[in-house]
C-alpha positions in Angstrom: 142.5 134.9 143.2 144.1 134.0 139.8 147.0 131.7 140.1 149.9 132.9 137.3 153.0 130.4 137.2 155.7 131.3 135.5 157.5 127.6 134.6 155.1 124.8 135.4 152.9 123.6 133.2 149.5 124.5 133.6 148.1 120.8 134.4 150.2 121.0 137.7 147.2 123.3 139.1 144.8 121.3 137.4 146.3 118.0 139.3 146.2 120.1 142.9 142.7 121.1 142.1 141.1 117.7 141.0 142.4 116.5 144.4 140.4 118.4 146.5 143.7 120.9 147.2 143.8 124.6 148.1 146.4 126.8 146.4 148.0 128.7 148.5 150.9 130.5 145.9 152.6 130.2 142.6 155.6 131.6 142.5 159.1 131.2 141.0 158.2 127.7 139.9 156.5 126.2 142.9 153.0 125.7 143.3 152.3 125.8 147.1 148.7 123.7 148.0 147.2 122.5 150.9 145.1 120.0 151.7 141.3 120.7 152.0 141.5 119.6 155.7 145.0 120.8 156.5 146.2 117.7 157.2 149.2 118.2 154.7 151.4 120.8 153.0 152.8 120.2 149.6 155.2 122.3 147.1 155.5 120.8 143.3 158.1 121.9 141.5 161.2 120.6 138.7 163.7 119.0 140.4 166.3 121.0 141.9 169.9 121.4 141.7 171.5 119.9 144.4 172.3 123.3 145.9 169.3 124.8 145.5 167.3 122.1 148.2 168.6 124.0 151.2 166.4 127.3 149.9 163.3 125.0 149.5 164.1 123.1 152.7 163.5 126.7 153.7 160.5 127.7 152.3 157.9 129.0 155.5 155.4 127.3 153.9 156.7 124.1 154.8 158.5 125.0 157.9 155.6 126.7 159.8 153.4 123.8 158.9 152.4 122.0 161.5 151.6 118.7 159.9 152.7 116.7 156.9 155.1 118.4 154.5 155.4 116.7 150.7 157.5 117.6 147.9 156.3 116.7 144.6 159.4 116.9 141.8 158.6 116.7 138.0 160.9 115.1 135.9 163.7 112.5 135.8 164.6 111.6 139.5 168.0 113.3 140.8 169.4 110.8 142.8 171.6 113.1 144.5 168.7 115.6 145.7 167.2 112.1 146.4 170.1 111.1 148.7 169.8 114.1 150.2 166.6 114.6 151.3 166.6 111.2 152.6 169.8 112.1 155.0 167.6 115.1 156.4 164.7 112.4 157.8 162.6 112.6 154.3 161.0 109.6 152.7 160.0 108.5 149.2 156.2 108.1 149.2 155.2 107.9 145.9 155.9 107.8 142.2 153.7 108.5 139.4 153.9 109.5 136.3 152.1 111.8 133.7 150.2 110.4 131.1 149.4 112.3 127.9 146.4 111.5 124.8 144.7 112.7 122.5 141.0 113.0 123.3 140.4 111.0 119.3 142.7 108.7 119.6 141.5 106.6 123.1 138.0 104.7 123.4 135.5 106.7 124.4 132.2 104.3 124.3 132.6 101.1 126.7 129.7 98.8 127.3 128.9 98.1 131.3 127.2 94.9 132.4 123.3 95.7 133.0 123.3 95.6 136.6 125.4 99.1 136.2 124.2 102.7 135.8 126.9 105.1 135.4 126.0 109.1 137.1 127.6 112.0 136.0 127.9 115.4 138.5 129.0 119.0 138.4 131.2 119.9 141.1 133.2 123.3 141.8 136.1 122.2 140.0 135.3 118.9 138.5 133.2 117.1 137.1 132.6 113.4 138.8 131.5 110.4 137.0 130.2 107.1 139.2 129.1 103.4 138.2 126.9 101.9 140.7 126.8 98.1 139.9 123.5 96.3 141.9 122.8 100.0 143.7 126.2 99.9 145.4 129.4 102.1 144.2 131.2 100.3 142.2 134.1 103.1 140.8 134.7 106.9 140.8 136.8 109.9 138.5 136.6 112.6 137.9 137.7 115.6 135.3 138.8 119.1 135.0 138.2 121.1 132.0 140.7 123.6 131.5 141.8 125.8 128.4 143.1 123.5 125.7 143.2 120.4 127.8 141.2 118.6 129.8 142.8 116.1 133.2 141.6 112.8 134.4 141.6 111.5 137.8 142.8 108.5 137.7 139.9 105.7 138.5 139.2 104.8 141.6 137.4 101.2 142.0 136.0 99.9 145.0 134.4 97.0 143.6 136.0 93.5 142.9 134.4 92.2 140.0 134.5 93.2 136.9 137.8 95.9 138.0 139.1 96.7 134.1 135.9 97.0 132.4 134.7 99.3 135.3 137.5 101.2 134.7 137.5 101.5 131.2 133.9 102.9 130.9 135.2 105.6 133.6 138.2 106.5 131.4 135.9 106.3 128.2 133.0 108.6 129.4 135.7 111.2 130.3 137.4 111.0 127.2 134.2 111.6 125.5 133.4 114.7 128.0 136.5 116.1 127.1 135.9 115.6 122.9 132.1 117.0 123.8 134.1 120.2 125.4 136.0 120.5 122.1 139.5 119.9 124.0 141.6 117.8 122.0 144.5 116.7 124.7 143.6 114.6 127.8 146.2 114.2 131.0 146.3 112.0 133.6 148.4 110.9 136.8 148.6 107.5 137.7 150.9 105.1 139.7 154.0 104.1 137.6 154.7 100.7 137.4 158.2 100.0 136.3 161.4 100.5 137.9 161.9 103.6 135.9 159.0 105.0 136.9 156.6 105.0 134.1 153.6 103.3 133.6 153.8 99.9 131.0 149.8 99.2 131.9 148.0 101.7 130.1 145.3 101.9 127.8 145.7 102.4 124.0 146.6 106.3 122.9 148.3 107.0 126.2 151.9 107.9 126.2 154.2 108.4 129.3 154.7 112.2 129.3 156.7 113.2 132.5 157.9 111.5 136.3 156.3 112.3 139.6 158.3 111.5 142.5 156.9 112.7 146.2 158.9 112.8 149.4 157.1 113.6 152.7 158.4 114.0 156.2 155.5 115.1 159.5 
């Protein structure tokens, strides 16, 4: 069933996707998704006005749900909605930010040490590239090609040596995927790291791009 949103920006679906998610609606800004074992229900939208929350409070989506609810709001953080949300027994979970590229403009060829091997795989809605290091997993991401952009998963490394230069080849051979698909603009989500949530550690050609800020309640 094809997914139409009217206001979000198309990586949103993208971003549910490349985490294993299910959509279950788009509609009037929201993009409803579930998690691929139910555990979890989440709505991402913009930020709402302060009288708007009770409506999405509402939603059946998250009130029939019989597990965890999230909320995922892009943008710059209202603090009121914030305060808010808090009062009714929700908690800030996480904050992340968008990052945006240009496919030319970040390194897409970095050396590994020659105990890796690096595996690329097909998958139903990504594409997955591994380092083993020594025939163990060393690091993980993955990619999803869309139409005129392309969205990284941001790098998951399970080794403890050699961390950054694992992590760069990741980021690199997806870059390059992404130039080999002719798609010019890359996306990612990561973790921010500064107090105004955005991400200072970043690789060269990334820019911040927009805020990510998740409340949850079970």
């Amino acid at each position: 069933m094809p997914f139409e949103s009217t206001s979000l920006p198309p990586w949103v679906q993208s971003f549910a996707l490349i985490r294993d998610r299910t959509l279950v609606r788009d509609e009037s800004g929201r993009l409803h998704s579930l998690a691929d074992d139910g555990s979890n229900y989440e709505i991402t939208c913009n930020w709402p006005a302060a009288d708007s929350l009770p409506a999405l409070l509402a939603d059946p989506g998250l009130s029939a749900h019989q597990g965890q609810t999230r909320l995922t709001f892009l943008g710059a953080p209202n603090e009121a909605v914030g305060r808010e949300l808090a009062s009714q027994g929700w908690s800030l979970s996480d904050r992340r930010v968008l990052l945006v590229a240009l496919a030319n403009d970040v390194e897409q060829v970095v050396a590994l040490p020659e105990t890796a091997t690096l595996f690329e795989a097909p998958m139903n809605d990504y594409d997955v590239v591994e380092i083993a290091d020594f025939d163990s997993p060393a690091g993980r991401g993955r990619i999803r090609f869309a139409e005129g952009f392309a969205l990284l998963g941001d790098p998951s490394i399970t080794a403890t040596w050699n961390v950054e230069q694992f992590r760069a080849a990741i980021l690199a051979n997806l870059a390059a995927a992404a130039a080999r698909q002719g798609l010019p603009l890359l996306f990612m989500v990561t973790s921010a790291d500064t107090a105004a949530g955005t991400r200072a550690e970043r690789a060269a050609g990334w820019s911040n791009a927009t805020q990510l800020t998740t409340f949850t309640t079970a």
